[in-house]
C-alpha positions as semicolon CSV with decimal commas, in nm:
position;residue;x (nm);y (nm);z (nm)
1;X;-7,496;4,918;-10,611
2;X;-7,409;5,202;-10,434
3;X;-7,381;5,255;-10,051
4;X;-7,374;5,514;-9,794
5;X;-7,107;5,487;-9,566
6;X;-7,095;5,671;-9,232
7;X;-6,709;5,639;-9,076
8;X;-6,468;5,796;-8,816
9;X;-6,158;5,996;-8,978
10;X;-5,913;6,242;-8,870
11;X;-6,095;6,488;-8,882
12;X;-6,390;6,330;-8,744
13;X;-6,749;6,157;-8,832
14;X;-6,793;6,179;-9,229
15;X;-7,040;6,069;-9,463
16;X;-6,912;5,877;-9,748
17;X;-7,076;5,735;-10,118
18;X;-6,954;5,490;-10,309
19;X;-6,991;5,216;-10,571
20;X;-6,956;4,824;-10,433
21;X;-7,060;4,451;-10,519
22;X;-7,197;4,449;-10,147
23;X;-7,193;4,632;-9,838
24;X;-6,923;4,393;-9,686
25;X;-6,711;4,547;-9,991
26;X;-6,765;4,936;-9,917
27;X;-6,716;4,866;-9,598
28;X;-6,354;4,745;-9,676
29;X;-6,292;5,049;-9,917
30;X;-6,339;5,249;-9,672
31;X;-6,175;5,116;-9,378
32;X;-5,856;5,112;-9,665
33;X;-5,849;5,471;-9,709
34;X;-5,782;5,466;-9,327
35;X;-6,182;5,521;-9,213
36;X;-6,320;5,361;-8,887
37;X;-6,666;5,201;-9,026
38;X;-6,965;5,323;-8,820
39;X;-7,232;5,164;-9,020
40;X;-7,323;5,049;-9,428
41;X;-7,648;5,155;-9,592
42;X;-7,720;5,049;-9,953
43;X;-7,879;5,377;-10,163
44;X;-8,247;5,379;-10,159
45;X;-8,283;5,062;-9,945
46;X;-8,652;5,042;-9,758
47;X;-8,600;5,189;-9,477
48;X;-8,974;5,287;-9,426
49;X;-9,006;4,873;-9,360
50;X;-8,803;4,926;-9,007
51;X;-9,148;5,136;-8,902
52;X;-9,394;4,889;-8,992
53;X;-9,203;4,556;-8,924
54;X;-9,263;4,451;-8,540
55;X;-8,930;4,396;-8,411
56;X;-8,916;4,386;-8,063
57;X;-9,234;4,120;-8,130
58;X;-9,054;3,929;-8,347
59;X;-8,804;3,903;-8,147
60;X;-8,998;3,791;-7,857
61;X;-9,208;3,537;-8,055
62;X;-8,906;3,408;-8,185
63;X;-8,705;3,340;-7,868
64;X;-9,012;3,161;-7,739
65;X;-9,051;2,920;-7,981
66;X;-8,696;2,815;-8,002
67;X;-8,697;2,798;-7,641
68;X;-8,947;2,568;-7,704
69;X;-8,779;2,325;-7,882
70;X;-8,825;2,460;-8,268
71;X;-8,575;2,456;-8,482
72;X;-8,491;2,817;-8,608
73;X;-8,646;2,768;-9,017
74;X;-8,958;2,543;-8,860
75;X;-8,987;2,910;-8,616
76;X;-8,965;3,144;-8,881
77;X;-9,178;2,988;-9,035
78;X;-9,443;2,977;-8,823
79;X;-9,395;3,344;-8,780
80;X;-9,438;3,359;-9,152
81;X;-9,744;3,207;-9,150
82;X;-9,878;3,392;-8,902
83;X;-9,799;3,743;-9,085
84;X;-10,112;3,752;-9,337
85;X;-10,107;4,036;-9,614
86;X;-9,916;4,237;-9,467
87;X;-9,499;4,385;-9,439
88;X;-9,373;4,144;-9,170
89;X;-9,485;3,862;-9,387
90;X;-9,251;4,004;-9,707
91;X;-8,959;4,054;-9,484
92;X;-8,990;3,667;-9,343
93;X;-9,083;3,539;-9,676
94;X;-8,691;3,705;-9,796
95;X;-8,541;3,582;-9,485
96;X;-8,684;3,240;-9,507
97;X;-8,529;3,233;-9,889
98;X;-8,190;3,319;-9,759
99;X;-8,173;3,032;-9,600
100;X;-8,341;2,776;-9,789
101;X;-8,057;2,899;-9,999
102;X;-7,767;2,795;-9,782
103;X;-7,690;3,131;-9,573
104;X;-7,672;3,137;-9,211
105;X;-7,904;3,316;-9,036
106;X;-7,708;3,669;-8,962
107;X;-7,637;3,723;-9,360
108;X;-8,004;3,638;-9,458
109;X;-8,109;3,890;-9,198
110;X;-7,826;4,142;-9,330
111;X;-8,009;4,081;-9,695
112;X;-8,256;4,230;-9,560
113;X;-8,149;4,581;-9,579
114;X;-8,362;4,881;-9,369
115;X;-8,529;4,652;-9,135
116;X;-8,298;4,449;-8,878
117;X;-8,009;4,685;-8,762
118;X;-7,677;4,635;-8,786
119;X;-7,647;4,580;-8,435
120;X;-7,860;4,297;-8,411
121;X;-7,720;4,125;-8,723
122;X;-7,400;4,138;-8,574
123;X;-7,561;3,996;-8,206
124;X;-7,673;3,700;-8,425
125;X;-7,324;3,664;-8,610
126;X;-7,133;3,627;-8,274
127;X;-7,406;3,363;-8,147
128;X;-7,423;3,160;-8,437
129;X;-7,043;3,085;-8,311
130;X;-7,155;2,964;-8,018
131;X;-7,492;2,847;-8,080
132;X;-7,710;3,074;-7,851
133;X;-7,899;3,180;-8,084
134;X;-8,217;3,242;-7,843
135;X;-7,957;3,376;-7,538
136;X;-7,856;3,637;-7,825
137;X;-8,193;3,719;-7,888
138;X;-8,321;3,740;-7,523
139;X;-8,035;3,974;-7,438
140;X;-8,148;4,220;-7,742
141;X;-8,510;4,230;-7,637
142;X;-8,360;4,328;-7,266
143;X;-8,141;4,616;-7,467
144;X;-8,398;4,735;-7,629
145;X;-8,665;4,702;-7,343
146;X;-8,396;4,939;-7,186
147;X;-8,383;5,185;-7,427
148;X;-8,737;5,215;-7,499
149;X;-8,827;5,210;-7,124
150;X;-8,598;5,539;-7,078
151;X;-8,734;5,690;-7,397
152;X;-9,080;5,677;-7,301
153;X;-8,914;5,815;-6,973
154;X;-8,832;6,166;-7,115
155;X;-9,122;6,158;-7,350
156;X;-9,364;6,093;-7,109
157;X;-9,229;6,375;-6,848
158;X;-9,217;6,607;-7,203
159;X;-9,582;6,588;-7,229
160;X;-9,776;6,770;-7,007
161;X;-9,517;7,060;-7,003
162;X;-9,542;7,086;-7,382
163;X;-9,964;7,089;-7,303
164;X;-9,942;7,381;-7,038
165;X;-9,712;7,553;-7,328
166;X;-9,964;7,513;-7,610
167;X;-10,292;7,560;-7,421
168;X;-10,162;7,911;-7,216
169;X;-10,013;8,006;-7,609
170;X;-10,372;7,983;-7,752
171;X;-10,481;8,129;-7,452
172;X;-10,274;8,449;-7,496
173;X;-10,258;8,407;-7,856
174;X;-10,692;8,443;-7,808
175;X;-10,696;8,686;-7,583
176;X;-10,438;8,902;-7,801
177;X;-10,643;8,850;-8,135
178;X;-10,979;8,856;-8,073
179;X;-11,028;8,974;-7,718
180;X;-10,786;9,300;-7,752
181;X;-10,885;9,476;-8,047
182;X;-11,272;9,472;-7,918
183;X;-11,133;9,646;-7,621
184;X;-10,948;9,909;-7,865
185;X;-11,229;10,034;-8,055
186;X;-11,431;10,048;-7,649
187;X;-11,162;10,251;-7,518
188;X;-11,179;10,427;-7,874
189;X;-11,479;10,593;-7,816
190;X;-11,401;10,695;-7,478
191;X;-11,183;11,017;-7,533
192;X;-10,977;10,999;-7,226
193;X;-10,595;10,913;-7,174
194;X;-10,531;10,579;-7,111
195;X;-10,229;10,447;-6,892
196;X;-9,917;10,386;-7,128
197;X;-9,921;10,004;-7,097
198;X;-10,285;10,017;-7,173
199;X;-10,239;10,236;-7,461
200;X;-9,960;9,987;-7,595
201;X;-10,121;9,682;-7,560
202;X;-10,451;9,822;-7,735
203;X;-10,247;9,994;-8,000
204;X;-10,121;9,632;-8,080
205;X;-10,505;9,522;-8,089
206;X;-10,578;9,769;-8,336
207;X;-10,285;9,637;-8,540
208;X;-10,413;9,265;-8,512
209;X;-10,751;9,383;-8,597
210;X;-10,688;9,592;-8,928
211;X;-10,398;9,349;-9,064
212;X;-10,505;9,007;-8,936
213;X;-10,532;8,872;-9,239
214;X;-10,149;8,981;-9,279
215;X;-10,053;8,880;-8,978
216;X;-10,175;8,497;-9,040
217;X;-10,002;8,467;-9,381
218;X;-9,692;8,616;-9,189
219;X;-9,679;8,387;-8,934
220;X;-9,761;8,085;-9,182
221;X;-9,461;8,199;-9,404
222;X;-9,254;8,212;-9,081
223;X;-9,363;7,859;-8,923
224;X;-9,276;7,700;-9,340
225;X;-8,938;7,907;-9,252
226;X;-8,875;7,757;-8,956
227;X;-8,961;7,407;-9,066
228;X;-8,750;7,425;-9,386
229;X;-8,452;7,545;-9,157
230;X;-8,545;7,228;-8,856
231;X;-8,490;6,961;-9,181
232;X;-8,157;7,128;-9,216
233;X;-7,912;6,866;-9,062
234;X;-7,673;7,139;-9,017
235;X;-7,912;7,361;-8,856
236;X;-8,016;7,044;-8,613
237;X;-7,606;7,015;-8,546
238;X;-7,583;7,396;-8,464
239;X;-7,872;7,330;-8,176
240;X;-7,747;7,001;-8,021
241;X;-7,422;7,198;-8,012
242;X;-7,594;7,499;-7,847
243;X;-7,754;7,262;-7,576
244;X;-7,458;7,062;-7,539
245;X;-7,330;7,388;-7,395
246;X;-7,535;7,448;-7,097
247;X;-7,408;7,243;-6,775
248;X;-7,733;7,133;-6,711
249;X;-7,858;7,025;-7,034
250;X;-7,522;6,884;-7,204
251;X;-7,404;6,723;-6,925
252;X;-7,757;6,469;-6,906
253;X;-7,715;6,452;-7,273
254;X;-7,378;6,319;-7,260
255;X;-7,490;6,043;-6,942
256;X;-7,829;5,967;-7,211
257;X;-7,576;5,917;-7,519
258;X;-7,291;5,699;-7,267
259;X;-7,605;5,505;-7,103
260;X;-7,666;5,375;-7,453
261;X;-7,296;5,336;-7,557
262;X;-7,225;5,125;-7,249
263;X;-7,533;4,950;-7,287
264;X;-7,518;4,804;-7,611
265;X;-7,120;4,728;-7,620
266;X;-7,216;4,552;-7,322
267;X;-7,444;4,338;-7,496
268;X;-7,210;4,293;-7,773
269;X;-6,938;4,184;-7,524
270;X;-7,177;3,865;-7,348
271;X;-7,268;3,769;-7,687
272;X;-6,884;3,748;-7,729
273;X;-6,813;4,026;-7,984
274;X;-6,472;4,164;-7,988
275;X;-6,400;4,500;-7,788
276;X;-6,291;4,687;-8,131
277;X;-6,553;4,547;-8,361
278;X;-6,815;4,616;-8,034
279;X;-6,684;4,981;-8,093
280;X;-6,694;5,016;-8,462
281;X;-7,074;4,878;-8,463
282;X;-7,205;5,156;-8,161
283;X;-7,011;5,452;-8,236
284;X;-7,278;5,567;-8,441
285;X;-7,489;5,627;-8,099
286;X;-7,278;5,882;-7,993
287;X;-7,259;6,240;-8,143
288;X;-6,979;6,417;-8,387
289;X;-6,706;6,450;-8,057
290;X;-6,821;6,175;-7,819
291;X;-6,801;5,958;-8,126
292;X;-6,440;6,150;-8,267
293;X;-6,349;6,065;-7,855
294;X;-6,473;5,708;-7,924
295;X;-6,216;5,650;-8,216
296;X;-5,902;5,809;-8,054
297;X;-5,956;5,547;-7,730
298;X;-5,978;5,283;-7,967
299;X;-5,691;5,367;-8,156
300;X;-5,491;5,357;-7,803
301;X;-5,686;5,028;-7,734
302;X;-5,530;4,847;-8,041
303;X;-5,212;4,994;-7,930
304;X;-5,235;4,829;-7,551
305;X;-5,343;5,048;-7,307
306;X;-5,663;4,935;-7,090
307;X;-5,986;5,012;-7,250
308;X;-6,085;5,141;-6,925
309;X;-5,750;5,376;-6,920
310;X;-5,854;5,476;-7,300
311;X;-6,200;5,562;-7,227
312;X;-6,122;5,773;-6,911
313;X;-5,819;5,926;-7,133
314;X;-6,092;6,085;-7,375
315;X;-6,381;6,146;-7,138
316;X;-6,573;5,827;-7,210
317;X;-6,626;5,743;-6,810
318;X;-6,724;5,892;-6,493
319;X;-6,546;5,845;-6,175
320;X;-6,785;5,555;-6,070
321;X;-6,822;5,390;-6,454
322;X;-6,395;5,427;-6,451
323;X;-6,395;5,202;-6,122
324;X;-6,681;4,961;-6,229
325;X;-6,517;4,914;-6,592
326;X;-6,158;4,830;-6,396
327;X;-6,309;4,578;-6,212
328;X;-6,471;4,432;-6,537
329;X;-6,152;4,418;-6,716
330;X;-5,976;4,254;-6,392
331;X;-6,226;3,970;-6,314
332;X;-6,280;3,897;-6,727
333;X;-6,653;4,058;-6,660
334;X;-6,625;4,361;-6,885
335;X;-6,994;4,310;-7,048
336;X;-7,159;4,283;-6,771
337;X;-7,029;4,621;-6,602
338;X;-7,039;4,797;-6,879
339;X;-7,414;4,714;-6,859
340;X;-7,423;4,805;-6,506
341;X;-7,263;5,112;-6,536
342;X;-7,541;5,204;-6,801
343;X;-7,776;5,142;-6,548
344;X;-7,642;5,381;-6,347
345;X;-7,671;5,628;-6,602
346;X;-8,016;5,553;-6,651
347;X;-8,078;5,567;-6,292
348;X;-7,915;5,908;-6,217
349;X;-8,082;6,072;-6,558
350;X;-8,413;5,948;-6,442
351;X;-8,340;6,103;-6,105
352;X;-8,259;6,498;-6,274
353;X;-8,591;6,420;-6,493
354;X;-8,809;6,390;-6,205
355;X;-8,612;6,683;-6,032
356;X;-8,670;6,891;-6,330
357;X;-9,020;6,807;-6,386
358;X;-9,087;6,895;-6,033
359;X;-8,957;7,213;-6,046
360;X;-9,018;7,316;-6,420
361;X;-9,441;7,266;-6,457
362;X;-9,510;7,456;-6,118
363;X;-9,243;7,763;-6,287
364;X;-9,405;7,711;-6,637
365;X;-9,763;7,731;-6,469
366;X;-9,683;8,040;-6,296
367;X;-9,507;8,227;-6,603
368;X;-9,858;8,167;-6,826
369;X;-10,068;8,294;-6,542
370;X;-9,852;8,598;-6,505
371;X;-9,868;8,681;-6,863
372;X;-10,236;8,616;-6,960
373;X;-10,268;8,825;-6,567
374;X;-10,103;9,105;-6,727
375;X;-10,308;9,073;-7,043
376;X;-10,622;9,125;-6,875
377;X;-10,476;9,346;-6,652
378;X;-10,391;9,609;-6,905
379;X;-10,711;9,554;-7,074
380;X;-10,944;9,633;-6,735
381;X;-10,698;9,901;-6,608
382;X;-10,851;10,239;-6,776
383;X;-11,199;10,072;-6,646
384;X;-11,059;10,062;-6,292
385;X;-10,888;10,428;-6,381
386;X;-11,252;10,544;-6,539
387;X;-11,438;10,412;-6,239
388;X;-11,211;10,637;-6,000
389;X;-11,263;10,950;-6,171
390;X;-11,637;10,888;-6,112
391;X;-11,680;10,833;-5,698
């Protein structure tokens, strides 16, 4: 089979492909040619499945009934049964053969590749150790309660910005195509001189009207343009790189991408994961230099120094997540500060999206109505100029 391998080198995160037995066996390939292993995907695996299989439910189901006294087959397959026709019923049915056949738990859901991700495979691994199996499970539901709550955060205060944006647009866009050029062949007819913004602005209306036809297939050829060139993952990596350099804008992109770092090493650490195999499993959450960053602390971890020393080192902290992850590391704690400390992140980036909200709709707001205002402004000017001449 063969697998895509994503992995931390010198010269930074790098996309490998390669032939292997398993994934367990790329994996190792790689991390012999000297690679930090981010995360394993077999070549054409189902990834479409991870859309339409109900994790956080599943999850949630699941906990319940083995906090009800189920054992963990009798619980899947309940689950199973209750899954009629449809995705989630497939993926339990392959899960449940895993381990009729003799696998624990974590490597029947690894079999399953696309749907359960890596990181809660390996949550599983570390509790089958210690047999808190439902503690493991509870604490990824939490994570990803987390995460989801702070999406919906952003996407929710995206929304009605991105309406005023689209409804003033066709409002303009209106006014500009079909509005306009009936002014233009008005003032045609008219035979005086019209102000020069006037003029302009029904010059373009004349445009729109004799070439709209053009003017639509141009701006469909330019929208395919830009689409092709959004798919581009280089192009995408050119404009996170652009935003990561404004203060404003890179600086709550770095606390967003830390928040979820901290967060889920944290939850890796309780479940009692390793610091460096926490690491190698969440890198991939963090972009091409937070995650090159990521892999140079590390590195000094292995060698000794304090992972809170290390982190700081390669601007992995903040002042206040530097003296929370000390304590952690002092009092044996360091999961559950690191999960605190995301918190905090979440907490303060909340904060600067209610700020900017605040500020941003009543700007947007006023930007629209000051450029349909001018619109109609232009348009009614040689009327107001026309009605002078005549008093």
């Amino acid at each position: 089979m063969r697998f895509d391998v994503r992995a931390i080198g010198q010269d930074g995160v790098t996309s490998l492909s390669l032939e292997a037995a398993t994934s367990g066996d790329a994996a190792q390939q790689v991390s012999q040619q000297g690679y930090t292993v981010l995360s394993v995907r077999r070549k054409g695996a189902r990834l479409s499945w991870r859309k339409r299989f109900p994790l956080m439910l599943f999850n949630q189901e699941l906990a319940t009934l083995l906090r009800a006294g189920l054992g963990l087959v009798e619980a899947l397959q309940a689950l199973h049964d209750k899954h009629q026709g449809d995705d989630a019923r497939e993926v339990l049915a392959r899960v449940l053969q895993e381990l009729y056949r003799g696998k624990p738990f974590s490597a029947a859901l690894a079999e399953a590749a696309g749907v359960f991700p890596r990181l809660y495979v390996e949550t599983i691994r570390a509790a089958e150790r210690t047999g808190g199996i439902a503690e493991a499970i509870e604490r990824f539901v939490a994570y990803q309660a987390q995460i989801e709550k702070v999406k919906n955060k952003l996407v929710s205060a995206s929304i009605y910005p991105l309406l005023l944006v689209i409804v003033g647009s066709a409002v303009a866009l209106f006014m500009l195509v079909y509005v306009v050029p009936r002014f233009s062949a008005i003032y045609a007819d008219v035979g005086r001189e019209l102000p020069l913004l006037s003029s302009l602005l029904l010059a373009f209306g004349r445009f729109v009207g004799n070439n709209g036809w053009m003017l639509v297939a141009a701006a469909i050829a330019a929208g395919s343009a830009l689409y092709a060139l959004s798919i581009q993952r280089s192009v995408r990596e050119a404009l996170l790189r652009a935003l990561w350099r404004i203060p404003a804008i890179g600086s709550r992109m770095r606390a967003y991408q830390l928040a979820r770092f901290y967060r889920a090493t944290g939850m890796l650490l309780r479940g009692g994961v390793p610091f460096p195999r926490s690491v190698e499993m969440v890198s991939g959450l963090l972009s091409g230099v937070l995650a090159t960053h990521l892999g140079q602390a590390l590195a000094q971890v292995r060698e000794g120094r304090s992972i809170s020393d290390a982190l700081h080192r390669h601007g992995l902290t903040t002042p206040i997540a530097l003296r929370m992850l000390a304590v952690g590391e002092r009092s044996g704690n360091m999961g559950e500060m690191m999960e605190k400390a995301a918190a905090f992140f979440d907490e303060e980036l909340e904060r600067w999206v209610d700020w900017f909200v605040r500020l941003f709709e009543p700007l947007l707001m006023i930007v629209i109505g000051l450029v349909i205002g001018i619109i109609v402004l232009l348009m009614y000017l040689p009327i107001f100029d026309l009605a002078g001449t005549l008093q």
